[in-house]
Biopython code that builds the backbone (N, CA, C, O; Angstrom):
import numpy as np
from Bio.PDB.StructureBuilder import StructureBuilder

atoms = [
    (1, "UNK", "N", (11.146, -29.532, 7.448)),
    (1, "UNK", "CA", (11.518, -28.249, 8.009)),
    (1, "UNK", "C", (10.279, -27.361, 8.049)),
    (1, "UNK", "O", (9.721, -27.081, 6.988)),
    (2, "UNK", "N", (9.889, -26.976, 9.028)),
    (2, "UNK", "CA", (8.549, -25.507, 9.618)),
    (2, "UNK", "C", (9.285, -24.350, 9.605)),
    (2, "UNK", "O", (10.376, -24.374, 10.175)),
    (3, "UNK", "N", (8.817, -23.081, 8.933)),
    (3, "UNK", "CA", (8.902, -22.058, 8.796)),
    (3, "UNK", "C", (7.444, -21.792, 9.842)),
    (3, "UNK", "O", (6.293, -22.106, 9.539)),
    (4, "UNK", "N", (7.919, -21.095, 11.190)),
    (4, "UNK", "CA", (7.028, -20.645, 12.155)),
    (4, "UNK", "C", (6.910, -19.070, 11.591)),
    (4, "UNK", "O", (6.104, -18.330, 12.154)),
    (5, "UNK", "N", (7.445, -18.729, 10.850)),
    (5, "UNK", "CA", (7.501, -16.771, 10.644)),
    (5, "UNK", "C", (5.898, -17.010, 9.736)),
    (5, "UNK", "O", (5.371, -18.006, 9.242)),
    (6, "UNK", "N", (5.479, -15.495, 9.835)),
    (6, "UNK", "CA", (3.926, -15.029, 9.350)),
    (6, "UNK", "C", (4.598, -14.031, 8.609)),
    (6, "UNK", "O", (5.569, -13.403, 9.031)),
    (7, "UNK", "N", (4.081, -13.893, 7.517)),
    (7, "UNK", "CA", (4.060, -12.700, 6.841)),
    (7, "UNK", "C", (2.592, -11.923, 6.412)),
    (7, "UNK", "O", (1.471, -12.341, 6.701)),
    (8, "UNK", "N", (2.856, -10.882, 5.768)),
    (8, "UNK", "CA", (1.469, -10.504, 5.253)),
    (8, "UNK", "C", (1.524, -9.823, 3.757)),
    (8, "UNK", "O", (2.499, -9.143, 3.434)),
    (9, "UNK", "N", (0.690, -9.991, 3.083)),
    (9, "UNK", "CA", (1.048, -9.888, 1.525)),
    (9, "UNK", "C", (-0.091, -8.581, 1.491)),
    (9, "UNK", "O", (-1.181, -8.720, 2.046)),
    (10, "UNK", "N", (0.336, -7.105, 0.674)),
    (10, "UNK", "CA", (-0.329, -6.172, 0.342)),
    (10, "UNK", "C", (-0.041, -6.040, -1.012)),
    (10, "UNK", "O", (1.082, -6.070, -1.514)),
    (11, "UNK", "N", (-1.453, -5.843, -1.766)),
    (11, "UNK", "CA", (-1.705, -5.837, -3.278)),
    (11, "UNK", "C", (-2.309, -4.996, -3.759)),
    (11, "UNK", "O", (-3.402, -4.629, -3.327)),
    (12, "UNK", "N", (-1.778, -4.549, -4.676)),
    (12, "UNK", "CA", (-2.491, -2.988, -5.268)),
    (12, "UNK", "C", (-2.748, -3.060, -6.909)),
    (12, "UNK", "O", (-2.119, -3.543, -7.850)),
    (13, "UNK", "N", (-3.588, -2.570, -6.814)),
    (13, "UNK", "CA", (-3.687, -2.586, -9.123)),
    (13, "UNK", "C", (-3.540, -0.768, -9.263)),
    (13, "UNK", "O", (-3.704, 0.065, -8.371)),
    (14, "UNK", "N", (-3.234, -0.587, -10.481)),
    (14, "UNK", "CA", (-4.042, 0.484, -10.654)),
    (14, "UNK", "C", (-3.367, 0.123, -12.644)),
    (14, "UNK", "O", (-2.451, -0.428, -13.253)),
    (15, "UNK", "N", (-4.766, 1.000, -12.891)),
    (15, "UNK", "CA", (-5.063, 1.028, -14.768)),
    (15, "UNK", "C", (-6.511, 0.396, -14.845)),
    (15, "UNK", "O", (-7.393, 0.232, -14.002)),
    (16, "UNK", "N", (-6.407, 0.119, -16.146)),
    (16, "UNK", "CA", (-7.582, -0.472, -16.220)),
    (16, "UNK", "C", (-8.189, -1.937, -16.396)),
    (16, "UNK", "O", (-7.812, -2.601, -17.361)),
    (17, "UNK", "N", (-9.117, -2.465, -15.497)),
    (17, "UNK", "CA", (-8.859, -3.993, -15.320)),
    (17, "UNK", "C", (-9.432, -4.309, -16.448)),
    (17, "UNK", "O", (-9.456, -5.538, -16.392)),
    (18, "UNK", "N", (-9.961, -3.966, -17.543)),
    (18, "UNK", "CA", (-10.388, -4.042, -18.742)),
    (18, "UNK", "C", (-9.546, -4.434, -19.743)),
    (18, "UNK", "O", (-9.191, -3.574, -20.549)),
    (19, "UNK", "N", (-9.005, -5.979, -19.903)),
    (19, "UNK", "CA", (-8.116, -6.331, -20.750)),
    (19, "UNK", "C", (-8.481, -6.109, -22.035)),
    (19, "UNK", "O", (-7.656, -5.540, -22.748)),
    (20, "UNK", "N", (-9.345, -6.371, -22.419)),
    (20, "UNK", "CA", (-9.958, -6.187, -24.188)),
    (20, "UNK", "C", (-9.781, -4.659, -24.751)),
    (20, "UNK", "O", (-9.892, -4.586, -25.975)),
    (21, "UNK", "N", (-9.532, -3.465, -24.093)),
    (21, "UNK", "CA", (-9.539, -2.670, -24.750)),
    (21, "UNK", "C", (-8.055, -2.115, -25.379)),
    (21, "UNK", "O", (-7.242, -1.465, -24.722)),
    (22, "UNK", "N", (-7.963, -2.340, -26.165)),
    (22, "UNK", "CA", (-6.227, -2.227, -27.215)),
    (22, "UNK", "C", (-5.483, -1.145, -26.299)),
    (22, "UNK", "O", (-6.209, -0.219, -25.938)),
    (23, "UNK", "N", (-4.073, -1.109, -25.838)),
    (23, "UNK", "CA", (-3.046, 0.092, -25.638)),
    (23, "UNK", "C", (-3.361, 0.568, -24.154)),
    (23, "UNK", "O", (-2.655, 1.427, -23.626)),
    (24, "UNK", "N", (-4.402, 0.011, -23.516)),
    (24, "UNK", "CA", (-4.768, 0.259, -22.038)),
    (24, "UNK", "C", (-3.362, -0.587, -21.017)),
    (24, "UNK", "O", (-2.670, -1.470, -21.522)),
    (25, "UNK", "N", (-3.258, -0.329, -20.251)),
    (25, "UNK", "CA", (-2.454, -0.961, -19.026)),
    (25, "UNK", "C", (-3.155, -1.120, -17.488)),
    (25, "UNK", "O", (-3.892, -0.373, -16.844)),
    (26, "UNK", "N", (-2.722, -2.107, -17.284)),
    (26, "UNK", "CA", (-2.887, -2.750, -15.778)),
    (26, "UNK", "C", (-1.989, -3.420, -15.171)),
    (26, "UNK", "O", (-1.525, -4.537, -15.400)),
    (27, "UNK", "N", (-1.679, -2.324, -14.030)),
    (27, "UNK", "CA", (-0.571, -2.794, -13.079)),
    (27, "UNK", "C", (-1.073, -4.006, -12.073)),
    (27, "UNK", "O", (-2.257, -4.304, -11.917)),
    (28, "UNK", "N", (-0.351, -4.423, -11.649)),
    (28, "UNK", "CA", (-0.616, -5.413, -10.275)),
    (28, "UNK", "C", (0.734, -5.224, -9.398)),
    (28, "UNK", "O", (1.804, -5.209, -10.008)),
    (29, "UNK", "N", (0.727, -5.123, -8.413)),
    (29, "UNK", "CA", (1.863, -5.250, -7.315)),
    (29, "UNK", "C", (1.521, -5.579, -6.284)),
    (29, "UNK", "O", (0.338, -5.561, -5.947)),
    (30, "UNK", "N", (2.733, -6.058, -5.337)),
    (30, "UNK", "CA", (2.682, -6.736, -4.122)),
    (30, "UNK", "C", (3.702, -6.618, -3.420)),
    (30, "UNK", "O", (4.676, -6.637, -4.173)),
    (31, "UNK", "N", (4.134, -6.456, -1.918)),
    (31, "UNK", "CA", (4.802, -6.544, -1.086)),
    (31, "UNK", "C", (4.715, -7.543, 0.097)),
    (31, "UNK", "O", (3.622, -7.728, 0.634)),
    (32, "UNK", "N", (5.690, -8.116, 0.474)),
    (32, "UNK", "CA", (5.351, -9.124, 1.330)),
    (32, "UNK", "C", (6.521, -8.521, 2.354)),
    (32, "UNK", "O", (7.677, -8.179, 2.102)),
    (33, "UNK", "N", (5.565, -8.522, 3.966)),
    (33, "UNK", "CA", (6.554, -8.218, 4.668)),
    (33, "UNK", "C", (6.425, -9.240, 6.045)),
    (33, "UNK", "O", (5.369, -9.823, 6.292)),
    (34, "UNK", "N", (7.678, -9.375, 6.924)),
    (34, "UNK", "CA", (7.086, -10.106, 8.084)),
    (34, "UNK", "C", (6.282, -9.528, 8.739)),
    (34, "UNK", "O", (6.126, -8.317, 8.581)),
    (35, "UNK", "N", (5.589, -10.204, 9.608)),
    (35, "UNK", "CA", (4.109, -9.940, 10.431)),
    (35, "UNK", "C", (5.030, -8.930, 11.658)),
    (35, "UNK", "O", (4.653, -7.821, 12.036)),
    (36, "UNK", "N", (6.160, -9.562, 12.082)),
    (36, "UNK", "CA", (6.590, -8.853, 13.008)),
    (36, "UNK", "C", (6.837, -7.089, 12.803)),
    (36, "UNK", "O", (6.474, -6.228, 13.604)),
    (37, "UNK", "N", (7.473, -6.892, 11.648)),
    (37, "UNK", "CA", (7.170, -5.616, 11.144)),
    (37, "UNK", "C", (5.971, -4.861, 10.884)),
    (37, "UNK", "O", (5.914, -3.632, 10.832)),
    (38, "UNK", "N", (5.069, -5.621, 10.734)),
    (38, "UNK", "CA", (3.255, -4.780, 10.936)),
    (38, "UNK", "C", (3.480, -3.813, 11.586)),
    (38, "UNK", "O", (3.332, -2.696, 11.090)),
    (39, "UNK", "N", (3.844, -3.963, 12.704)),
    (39, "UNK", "CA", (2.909, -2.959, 13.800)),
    (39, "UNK", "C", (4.144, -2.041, 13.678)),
    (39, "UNK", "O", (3.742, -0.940, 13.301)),
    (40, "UNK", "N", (5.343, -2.043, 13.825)),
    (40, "UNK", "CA", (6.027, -0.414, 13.326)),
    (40, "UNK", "C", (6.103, 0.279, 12.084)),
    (40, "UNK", "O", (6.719, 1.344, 12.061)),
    (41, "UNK", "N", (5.561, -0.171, 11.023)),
    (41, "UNK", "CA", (5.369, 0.267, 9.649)),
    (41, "UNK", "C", (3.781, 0.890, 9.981)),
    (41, "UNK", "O", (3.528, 1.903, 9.329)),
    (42, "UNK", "N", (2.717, 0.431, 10.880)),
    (42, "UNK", "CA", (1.732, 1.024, 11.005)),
    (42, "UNK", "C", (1.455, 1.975, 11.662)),
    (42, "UNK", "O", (0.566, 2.825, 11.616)),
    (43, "UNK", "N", (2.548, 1.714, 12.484)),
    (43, "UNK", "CA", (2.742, 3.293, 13.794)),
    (43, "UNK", "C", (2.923, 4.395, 12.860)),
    (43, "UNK", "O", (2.294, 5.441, 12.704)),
    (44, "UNK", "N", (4.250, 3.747, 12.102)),
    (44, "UNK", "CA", (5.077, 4.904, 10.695)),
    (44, "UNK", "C", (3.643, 5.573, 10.186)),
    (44, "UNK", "O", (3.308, 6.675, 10.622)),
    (45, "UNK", "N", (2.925, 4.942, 9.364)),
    (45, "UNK", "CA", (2.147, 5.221, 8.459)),
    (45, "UNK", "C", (1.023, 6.184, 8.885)),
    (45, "UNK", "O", (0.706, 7.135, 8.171)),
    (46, "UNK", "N", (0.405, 5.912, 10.105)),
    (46, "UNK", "CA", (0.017, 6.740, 10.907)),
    (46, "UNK", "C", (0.670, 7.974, 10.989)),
    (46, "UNK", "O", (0.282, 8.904, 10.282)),
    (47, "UNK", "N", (1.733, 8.121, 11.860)),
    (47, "UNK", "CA", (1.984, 9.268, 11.715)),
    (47, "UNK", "C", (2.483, 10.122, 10.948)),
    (47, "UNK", "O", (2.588, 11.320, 11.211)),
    (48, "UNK", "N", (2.939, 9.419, 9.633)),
    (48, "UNK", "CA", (2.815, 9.947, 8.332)),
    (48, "UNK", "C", (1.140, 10.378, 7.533)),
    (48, "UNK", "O", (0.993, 10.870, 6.414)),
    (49, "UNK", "N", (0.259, 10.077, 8.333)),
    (49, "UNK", "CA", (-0.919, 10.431, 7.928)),
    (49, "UNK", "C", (-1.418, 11.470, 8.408)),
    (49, "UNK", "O", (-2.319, 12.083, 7.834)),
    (50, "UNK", "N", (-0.774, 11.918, 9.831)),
    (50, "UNK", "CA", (-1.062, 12.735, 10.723)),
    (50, "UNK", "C", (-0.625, 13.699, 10.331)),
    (50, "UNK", "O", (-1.291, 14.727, 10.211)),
    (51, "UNK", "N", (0.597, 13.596, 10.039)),
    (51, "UNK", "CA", (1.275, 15.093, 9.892)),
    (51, "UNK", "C", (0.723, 15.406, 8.604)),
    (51, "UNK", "O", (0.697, 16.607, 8.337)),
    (52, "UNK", "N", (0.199, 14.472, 7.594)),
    (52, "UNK", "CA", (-0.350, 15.025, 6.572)),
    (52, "UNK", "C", (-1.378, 15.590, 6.185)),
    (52, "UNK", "O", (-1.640, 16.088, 5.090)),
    (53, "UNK", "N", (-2.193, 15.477, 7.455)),
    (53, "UNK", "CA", (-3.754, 15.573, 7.429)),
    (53, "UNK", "C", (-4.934, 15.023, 7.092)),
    (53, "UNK", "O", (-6.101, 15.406, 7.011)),
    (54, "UNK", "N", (-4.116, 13.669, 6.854)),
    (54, "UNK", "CA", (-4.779, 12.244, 6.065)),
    (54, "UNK", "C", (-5.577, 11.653, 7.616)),
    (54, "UNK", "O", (-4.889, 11.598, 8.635)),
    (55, "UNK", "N", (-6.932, 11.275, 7.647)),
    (55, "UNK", "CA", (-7.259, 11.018, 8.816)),
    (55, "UNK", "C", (-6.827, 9.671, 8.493)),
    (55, "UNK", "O", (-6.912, 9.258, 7.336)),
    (56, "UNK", "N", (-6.163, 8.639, 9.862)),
    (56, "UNK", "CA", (-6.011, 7.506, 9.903)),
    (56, "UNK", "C", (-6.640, 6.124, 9.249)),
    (56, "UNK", "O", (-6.174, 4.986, 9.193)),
    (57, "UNK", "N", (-7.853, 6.668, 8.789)),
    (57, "UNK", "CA", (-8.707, 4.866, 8.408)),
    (57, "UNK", "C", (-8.817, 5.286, 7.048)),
    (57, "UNK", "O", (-9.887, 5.116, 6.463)),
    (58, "UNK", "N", (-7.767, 5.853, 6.428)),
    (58, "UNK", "CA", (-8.012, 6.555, 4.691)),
    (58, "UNK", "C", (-6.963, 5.669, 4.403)),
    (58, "UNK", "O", (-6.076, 5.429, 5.222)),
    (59, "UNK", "N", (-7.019, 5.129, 3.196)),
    (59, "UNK", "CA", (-5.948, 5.052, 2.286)),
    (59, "UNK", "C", (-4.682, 6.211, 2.129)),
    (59, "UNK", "O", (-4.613, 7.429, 2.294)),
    (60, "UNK", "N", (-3.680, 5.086, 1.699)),
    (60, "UNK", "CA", (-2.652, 6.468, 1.447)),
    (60, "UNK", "C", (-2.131, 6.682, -0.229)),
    (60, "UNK", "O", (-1.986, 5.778, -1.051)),
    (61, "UNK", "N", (-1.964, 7.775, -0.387)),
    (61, "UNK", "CA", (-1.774, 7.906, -1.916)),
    (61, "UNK", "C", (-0.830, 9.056, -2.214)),
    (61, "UNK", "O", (-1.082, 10.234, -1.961)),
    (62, "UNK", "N", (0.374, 8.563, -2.823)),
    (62, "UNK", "CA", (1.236, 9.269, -3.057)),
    (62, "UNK", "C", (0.587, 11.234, -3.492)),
    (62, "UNK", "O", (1.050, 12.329, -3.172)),
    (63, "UNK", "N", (-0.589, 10.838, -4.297)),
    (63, "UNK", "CA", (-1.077, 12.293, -4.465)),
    (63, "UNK", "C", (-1.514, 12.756, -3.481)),
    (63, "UNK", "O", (-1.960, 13.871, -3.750)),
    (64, "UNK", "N", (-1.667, 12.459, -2.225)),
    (64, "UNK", "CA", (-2.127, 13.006, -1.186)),
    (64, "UNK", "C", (-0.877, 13.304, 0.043)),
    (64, "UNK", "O", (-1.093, 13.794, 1.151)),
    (65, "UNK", "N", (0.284, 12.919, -0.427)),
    (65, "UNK", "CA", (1.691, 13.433, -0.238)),
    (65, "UNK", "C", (2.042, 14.877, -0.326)),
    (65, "UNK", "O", (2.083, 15.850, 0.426)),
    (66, "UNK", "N", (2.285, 14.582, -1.615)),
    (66, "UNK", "CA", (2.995, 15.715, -2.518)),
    (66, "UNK", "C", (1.885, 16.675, -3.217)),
    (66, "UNK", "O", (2.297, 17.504, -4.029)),
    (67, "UNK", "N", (0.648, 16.606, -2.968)),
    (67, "UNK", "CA", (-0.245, 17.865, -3.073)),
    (67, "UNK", "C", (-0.139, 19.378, -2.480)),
    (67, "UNK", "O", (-0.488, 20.502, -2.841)),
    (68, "UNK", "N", (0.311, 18.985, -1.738)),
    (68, "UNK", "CA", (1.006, 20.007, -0.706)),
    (68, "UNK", "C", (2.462, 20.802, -1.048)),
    (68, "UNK", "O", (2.827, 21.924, -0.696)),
    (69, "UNK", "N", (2.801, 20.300, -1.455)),
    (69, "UNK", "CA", (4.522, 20.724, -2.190)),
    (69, "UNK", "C", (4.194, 21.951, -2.588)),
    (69, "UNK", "O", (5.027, 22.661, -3.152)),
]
sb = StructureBuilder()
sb.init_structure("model")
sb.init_model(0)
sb.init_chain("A")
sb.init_seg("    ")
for serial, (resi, resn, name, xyz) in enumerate(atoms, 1):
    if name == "N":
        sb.init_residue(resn, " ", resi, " ")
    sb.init_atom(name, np.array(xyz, "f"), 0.0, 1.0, " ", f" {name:<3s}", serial, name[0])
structure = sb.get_structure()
């Protein structure tokens, strides 16, 4: 059996990648979505960047959301 579907896998850390230091944390996460969904989650994101004042080729970061609140 072929699975013809594409997906695309997005991965994020945040803490510190510094395992040796005692009581520190490091996240890892991931989302996997179909490929076919790319391009309207990127339209989304865009213009969720727009209206935010986030220029388009920036990262997005929840603090750059709700700074504004």
């Amino acid at each position: 059996m072929t699975n013809s579907e594409s997906y695309i896998l997005f991965i994020d850390e945040s803490g510190k990648s510094k395992l040796t230091d005692a009581g520190d944390v490091f996240y890892l996460t991931g989302v996997i979505i179909n490929k076919n969904l790319h391009t309207a989650l990127s339209s989304y994101m865009i213009s969720l960047k727009g209206k935010s004042g986030i220029p388009s080729d920036n990262n997005l970061h929840a603090f750059d959301l709700l700074e504004n609140e």
